[in-house]
Each structure stands twice: as structure tokens, then as C-alpha cells.
C-alpha positions in Angstrom: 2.2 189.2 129.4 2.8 186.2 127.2 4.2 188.2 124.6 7.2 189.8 127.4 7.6 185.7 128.6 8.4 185.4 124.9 11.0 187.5 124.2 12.2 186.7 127.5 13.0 183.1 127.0 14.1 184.3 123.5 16.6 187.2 124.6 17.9 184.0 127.7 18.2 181.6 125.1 20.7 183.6 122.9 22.4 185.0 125.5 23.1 181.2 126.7 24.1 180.5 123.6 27.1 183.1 123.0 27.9 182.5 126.5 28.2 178.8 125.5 30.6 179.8 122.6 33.9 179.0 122.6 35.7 182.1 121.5 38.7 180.6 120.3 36.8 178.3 117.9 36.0 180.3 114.9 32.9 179.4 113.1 32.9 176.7 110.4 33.1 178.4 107.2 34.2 182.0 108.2 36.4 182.4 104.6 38.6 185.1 106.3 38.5 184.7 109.8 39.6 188.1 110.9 42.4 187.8 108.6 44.3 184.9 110.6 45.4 181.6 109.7 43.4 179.7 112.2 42.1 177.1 110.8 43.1 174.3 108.1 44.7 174.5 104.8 46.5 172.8 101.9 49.6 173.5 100.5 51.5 172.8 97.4 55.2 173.4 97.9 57.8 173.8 95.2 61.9 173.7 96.1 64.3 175.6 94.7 67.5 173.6 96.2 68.1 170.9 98.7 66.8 167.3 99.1 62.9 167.8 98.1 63.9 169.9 95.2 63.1 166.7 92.5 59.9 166.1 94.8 57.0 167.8 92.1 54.2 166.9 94.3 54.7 167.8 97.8 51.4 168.8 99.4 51.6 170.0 103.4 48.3 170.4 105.2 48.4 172.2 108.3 46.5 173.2 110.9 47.1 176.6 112.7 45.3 176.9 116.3 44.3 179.8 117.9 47.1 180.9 120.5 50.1 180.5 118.4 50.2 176.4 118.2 50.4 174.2 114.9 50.3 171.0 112.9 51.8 170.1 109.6 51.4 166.4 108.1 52.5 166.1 104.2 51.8 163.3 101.5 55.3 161.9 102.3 54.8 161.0 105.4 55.1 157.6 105.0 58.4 157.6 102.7 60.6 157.2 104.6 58.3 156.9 107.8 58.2 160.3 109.8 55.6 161.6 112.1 53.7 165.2 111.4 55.5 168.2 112.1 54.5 170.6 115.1 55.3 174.2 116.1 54.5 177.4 116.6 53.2 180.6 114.4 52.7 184.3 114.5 51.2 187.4 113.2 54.2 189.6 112.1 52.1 192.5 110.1 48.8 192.9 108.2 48.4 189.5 106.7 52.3 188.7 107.3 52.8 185.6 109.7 55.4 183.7 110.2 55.6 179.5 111.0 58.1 177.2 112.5 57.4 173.8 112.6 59.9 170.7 113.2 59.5 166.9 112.4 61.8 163.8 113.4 63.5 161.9 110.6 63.9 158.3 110.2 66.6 155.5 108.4 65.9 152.6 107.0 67.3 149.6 108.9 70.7 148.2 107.3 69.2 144.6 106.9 65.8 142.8 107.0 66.6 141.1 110.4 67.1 143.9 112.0 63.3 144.8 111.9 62.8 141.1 113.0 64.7 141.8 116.2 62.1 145.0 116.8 64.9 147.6 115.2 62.9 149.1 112.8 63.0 152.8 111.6 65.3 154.1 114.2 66.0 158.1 114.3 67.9 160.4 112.6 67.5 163.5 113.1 64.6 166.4 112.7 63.8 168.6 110.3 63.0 172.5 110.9 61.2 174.6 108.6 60.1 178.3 108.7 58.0 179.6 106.5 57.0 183.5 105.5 53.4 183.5 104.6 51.8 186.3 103.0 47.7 185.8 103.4 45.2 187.0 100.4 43.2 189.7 100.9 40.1 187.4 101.1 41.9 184.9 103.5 41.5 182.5 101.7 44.9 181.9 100.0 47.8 182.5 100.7 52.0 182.9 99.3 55.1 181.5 101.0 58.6 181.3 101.0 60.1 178.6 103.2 63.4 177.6 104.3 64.1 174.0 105.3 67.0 172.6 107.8 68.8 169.8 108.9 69.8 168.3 112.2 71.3 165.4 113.1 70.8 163.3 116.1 73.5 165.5 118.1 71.7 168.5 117.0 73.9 169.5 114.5 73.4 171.3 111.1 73.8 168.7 108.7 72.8 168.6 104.5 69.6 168.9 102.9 68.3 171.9 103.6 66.9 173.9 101.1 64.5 176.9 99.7 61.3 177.1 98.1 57.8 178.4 97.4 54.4 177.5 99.1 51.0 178.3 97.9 48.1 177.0 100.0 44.1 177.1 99.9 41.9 177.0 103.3 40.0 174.1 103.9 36.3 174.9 103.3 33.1 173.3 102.5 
């Protein structure tokens, strides 16, 4: 009889436990996970044309979320000020998704006093970007091309854009 209390409270404790779950929360440390992007990852991105294309070290993390949602922040962040980027991503075929992600640009104030009297960074603009991603086999790496637009304050297209080439690594222990 203690034996069967034993694999009772056993067979109750698991099942509390994947009932617990969340299933939208992949494990820490699945390296493919299902062969989705969900998850985080660094990215090293390379332009062919447009504004960032004398930029040699622009790194993106991201972070893609279960349901379709994302973040991007890069190392320039802060130059000239600019928050992250959010958006939206997709599955478009085996290991073929596809991201678009904006961000709101900044100028610098035309004279010093101006950020005395509270002006400050005022906006712009945003940014768009949509990237192709091709994921590795392993899911753990992956290929991009990307295409980057600009809009002014009004919304419209404006210069800047430009092409170029990710290649990102998932974040893992």
C-alpha cells in the first residue's frame, strides 16, 4: 500500500508540474526550439548601401516571442539617442521567417541652450526594417537579408535606406 501512495504522490506531482508549465515559454537551453526563432539572439549586420553602410560593427540583439511579437535593441542605440525597435515576425516556410521591426529617430538640438530649456533630442522620424531570415538546420544560426527605410515625421519616405546582410547566433548558456 505504501508503495501505490508512492507512485501516487509521484505520478500528482508531475502531472502538477506540466500543468504548471507555461507552454509558450520554451525551456532554457532548447538549441532548436522546434525550429522557431523564439527566443534571443545576436546579430552582426553588414550594409551594402544607405546610411549604415560605413558602420563595420553593428550588432542587433533581438528578442522573438512566441505569438508573433519582437524586440530589437543595437549597439548604437545611444548615437544619436533612439529607443529599441519593436514589431512583428512570422514563419513563411521550413526555417524561412520573416521580421518587421520599426524604431523612432532622433536630432540633435541646433544649440546647447536649447537642451537647457528641456528641448533635448526631439523626433525625426522612424526607421523600418524587414528582414528575410533563413534559420540553420540546428537552430542555432541563422542568414539574413534586410532592407532598411526611412520616414519622416509626416510619414513620408525620405533617404537613408539601404540593403544588407545579417548573420545572428542564439543566445545560450
Amino acid at each position: 500500500m505504501k508503495t501505490l501512495a508512492c507512485w501516487a504522490l509521484a505520478f500528482s506531482t508531475a502531472l502538477m508540474a506540466t500543468a504548471c508549465r507555461d507552454a509558450s515559454s520554451p525551456a532554457t537551453g532548447e538549441p532548436s526550439q522546434n525550429g522557431s526563432l523564439v527566443g534571443a539572439w545576436r546579430s552582426q549586420i553588414r550594409f551594402k548601401s544607405g546610411a549604415f553602410v560605413d558602420v563595420k560593427d553593428l550588432e542587433f540583439m533581438y528578442v522573438f516571442n512566441a505569438g508573433g511579437t519582437m524586440t530589437e535593441s543595437s549597439n548604437y542605440d545611444a548615437a544619436p539617442p533612439v529607443p529599441p525597435a519593436y514589431g512583428i515576425w512570422r514563419n513563411v516556410a521550413l526555417r524561412q521567417f520573416e521580421a518587421r521591426y520599426a524604431f523612432y529617430m532622433t536630432k540633435a538640438p541646433g544649440a546647447f541652450d536649447e537642451i537647457a530649456k528641456g528641448g533635448g533630442w526631439s523626433p525625426s522620424g522612424r526607421g523600418v526594417l524587414t528582414e528575410k531570415i533563413t534559420l540553420s538546420e540546428d537552430g542555432k544560426s541563422y542568414t539574413s537579408n534586410i532592407v532598411y527605410a526611412v520616414f519622416d515625421q509626416a510619414g513620408n519616405a525620405a533617404e537613408g535606406g539601404g540593403e544588407g546582410t545579417g548573420a545572428g547566433a542564439r543566445a545560450d548558456f
